[in-house]
VEXMI-522100 format. One line per field, with one value per residue: residue number from 1; z, y, x of N, C-alpha, C, CB in turn. Coordinates in steps of 0.001 Angstrom, whole numbers. Glycine has a CB too. Layout:
N
num = c(NUM | ...)
n.Z = c(Z | ...)
n.Y = c(Y | ...)
n.X = c(X | ...)
ca.Z = c(Z | ...)
ca.Y = c(Y | ...)
ca.X = c(X | ...)
c.Z = c(Z | ...)
c.Y = c(Y | ...)
c.X = c(X | ...)
cb.Z = c(Z | ...)
cb.Y = c(Y | ...)
cb.X = c(X | ...)
***
This chain:
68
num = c(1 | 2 | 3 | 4 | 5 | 6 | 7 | 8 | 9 | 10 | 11 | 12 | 13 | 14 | 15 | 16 | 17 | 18 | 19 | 20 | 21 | 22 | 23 | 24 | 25 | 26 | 27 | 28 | 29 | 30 | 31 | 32 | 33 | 34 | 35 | 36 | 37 | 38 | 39 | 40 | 41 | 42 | 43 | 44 | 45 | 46 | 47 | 48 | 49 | 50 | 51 | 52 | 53 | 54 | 55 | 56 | 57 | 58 | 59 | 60 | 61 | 62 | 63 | 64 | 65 | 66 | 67 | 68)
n.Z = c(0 | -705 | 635 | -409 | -278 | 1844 | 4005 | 4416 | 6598 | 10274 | 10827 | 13926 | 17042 | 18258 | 20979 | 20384 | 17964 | 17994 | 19391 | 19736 | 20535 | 22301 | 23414 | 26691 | 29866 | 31629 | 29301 | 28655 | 31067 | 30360 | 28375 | 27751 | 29529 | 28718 | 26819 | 26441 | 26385 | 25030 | 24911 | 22805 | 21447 | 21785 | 20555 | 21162 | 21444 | 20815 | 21907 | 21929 | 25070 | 26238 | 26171 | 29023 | 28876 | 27131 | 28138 | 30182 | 29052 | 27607 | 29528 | 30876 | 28408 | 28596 | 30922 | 30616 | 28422 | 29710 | 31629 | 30447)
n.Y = c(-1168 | 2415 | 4978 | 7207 | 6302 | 6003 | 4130 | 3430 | 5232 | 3816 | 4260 | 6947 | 5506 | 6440 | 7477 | 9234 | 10444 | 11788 | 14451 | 18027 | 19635 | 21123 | 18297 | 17085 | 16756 | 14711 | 13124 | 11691 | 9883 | 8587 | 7047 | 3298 | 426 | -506 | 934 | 3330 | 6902 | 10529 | 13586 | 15551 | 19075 | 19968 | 17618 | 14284 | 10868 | 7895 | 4222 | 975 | -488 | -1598 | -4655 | -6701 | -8206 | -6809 | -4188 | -4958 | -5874 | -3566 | -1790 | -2944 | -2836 | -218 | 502 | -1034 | 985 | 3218 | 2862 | 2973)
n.X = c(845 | 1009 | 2113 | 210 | -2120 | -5396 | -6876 | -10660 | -12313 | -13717 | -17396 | -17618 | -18235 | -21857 | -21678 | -19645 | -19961 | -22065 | -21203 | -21078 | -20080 | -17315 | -15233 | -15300 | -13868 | -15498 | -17139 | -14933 | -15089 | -17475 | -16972 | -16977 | -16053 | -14026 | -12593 | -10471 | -9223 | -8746 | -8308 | -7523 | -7283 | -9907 | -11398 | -12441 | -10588 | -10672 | -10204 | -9146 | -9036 | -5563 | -4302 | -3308 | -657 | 715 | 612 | 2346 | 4875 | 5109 | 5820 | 8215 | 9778 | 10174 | 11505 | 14239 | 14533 | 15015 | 17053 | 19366)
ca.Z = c(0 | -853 | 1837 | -340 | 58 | 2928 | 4204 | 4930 | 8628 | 10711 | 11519 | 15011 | 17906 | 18521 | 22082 | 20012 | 16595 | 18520 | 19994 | 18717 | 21476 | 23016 | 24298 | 28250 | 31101 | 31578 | 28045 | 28561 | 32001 | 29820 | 27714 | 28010 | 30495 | 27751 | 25510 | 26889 | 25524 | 25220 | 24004 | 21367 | 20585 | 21838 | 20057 | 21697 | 20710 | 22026 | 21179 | 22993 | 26216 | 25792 | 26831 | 30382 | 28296 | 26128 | 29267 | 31043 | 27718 | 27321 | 30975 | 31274 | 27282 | 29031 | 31895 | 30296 | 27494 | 30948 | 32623 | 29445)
ca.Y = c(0 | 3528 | 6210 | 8243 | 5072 | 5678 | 3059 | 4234 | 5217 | 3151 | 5228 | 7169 | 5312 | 7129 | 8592 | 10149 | 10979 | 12943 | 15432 | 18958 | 20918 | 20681 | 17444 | 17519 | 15464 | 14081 | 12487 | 10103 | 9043 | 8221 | 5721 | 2026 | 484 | -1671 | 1630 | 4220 | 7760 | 11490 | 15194 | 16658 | 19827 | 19556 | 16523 | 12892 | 9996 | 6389 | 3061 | -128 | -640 | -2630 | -5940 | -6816 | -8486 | -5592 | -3077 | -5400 | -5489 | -2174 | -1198 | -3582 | -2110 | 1129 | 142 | -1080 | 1896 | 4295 | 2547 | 2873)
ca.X = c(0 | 1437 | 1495 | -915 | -3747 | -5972 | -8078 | -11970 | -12471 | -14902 | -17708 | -17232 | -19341 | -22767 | -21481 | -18237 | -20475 | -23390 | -20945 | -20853 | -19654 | -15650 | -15083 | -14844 | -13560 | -16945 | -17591 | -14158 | -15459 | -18741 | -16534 | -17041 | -14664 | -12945 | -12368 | -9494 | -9476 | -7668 | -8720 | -6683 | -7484 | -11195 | -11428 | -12163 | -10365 | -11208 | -9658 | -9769 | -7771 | -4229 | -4575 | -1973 | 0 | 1776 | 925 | 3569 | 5589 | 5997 | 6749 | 9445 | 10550 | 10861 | 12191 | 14968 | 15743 | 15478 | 18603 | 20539)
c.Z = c(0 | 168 | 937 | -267 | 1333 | 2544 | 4681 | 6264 | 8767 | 10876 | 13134 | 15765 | 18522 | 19963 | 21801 | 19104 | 16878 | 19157 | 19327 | 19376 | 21620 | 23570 | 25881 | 29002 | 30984 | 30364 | 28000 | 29640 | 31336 | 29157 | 28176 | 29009 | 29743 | 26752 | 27223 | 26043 | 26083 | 24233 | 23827 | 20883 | 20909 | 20917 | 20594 | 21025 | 21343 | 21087 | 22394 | 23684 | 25838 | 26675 | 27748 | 29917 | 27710 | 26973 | 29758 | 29839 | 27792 | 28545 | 31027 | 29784 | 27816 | 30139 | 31376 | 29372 | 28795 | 31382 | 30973 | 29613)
c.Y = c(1236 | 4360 | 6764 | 7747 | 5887 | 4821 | 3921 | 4128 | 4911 | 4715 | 5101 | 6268 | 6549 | 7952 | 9342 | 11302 | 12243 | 14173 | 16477 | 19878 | 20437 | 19434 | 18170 | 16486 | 14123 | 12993 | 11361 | 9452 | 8445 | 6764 | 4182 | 1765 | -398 | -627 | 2736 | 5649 | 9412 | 12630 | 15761 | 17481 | 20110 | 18652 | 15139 | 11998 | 8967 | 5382 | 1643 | -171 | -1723 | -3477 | -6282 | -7077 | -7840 | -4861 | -3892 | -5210 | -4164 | -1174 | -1795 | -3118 | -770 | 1657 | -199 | 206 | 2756 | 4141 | 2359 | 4307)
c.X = c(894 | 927 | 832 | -2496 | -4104 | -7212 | -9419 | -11921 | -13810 | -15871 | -17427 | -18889 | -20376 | -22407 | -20397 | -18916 | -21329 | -22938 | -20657 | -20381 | -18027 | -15702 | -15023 | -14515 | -14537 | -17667 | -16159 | -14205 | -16718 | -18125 | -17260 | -15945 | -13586 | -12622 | -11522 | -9815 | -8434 | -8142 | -7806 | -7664 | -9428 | -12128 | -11597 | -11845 | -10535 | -10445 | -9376 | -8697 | -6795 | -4645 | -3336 | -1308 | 1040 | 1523 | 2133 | 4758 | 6267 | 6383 | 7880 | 10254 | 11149 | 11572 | 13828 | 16073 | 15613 | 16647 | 19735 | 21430)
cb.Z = c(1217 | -2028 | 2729 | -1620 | 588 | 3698 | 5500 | 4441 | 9691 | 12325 | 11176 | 15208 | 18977 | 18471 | 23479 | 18984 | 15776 | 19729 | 20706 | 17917 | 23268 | 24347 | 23850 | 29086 | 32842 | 31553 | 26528 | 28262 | 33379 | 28665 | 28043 | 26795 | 32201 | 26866 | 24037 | 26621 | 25498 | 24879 | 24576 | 19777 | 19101 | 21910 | 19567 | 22252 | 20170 | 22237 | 20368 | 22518 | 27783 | 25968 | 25727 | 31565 | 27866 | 24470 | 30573 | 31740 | 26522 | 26293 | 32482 | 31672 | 26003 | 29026 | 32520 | 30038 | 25588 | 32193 | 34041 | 27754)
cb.Y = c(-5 | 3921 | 7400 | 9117 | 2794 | 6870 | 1808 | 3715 | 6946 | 2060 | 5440 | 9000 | 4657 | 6256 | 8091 | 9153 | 9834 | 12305 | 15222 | 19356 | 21050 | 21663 | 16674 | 18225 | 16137 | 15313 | 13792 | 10038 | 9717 | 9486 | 5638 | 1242 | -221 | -3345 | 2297 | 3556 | 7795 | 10852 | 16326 | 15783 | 19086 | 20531 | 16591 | 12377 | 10068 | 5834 | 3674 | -1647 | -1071 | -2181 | -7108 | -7629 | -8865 | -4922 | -2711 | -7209 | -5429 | -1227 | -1464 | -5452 | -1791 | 1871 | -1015 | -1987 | 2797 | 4264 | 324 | 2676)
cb.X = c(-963 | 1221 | 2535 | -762 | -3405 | -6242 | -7637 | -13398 | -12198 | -14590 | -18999 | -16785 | -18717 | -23931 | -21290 | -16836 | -21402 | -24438 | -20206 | -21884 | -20662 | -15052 | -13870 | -15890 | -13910 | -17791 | -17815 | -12659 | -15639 | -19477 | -14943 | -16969 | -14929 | -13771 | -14237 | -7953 | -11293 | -6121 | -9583 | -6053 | -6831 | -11672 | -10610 | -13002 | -9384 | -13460 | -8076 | -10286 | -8337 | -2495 | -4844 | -1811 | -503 | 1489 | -404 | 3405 | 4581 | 5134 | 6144 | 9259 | 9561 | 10132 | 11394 | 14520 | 15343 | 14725 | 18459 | 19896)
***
């Protein structure tokens, strides 16, 4: 695939899609508890929580490049 491809974006889930105001605090405590999230820009973004597995992963990855 050529960086100038993009793939179609899913649509946004109905509690992301329906918002027309600034994101706020309040709308990523609304999330699901299996979806994580972060306002850019008054923007919400959501995406599914990392599974323990690669959270342990990548603590002990950064654990390591720290003591370098």
């Amino acid at each position: 695939m050529s960086p100038a491809t993009r793939l179609p974006c899913p649509p946004l889930p109905q509690y992301i899609a329906a918002m027309s105001a600034p994101a706020r605090y309040e709308d990523l405590l609304a999330l699901p508890r299996e979806r994580v999230g972060e306002i850019v820009n008054g923007v919400p973004y959501s995406h599914p929580r990392p599974a323990p597995k690669h959270v342990r992963s990548s603590s002990a990855l950064g654990g390591q490049l720290a003591a370098c």
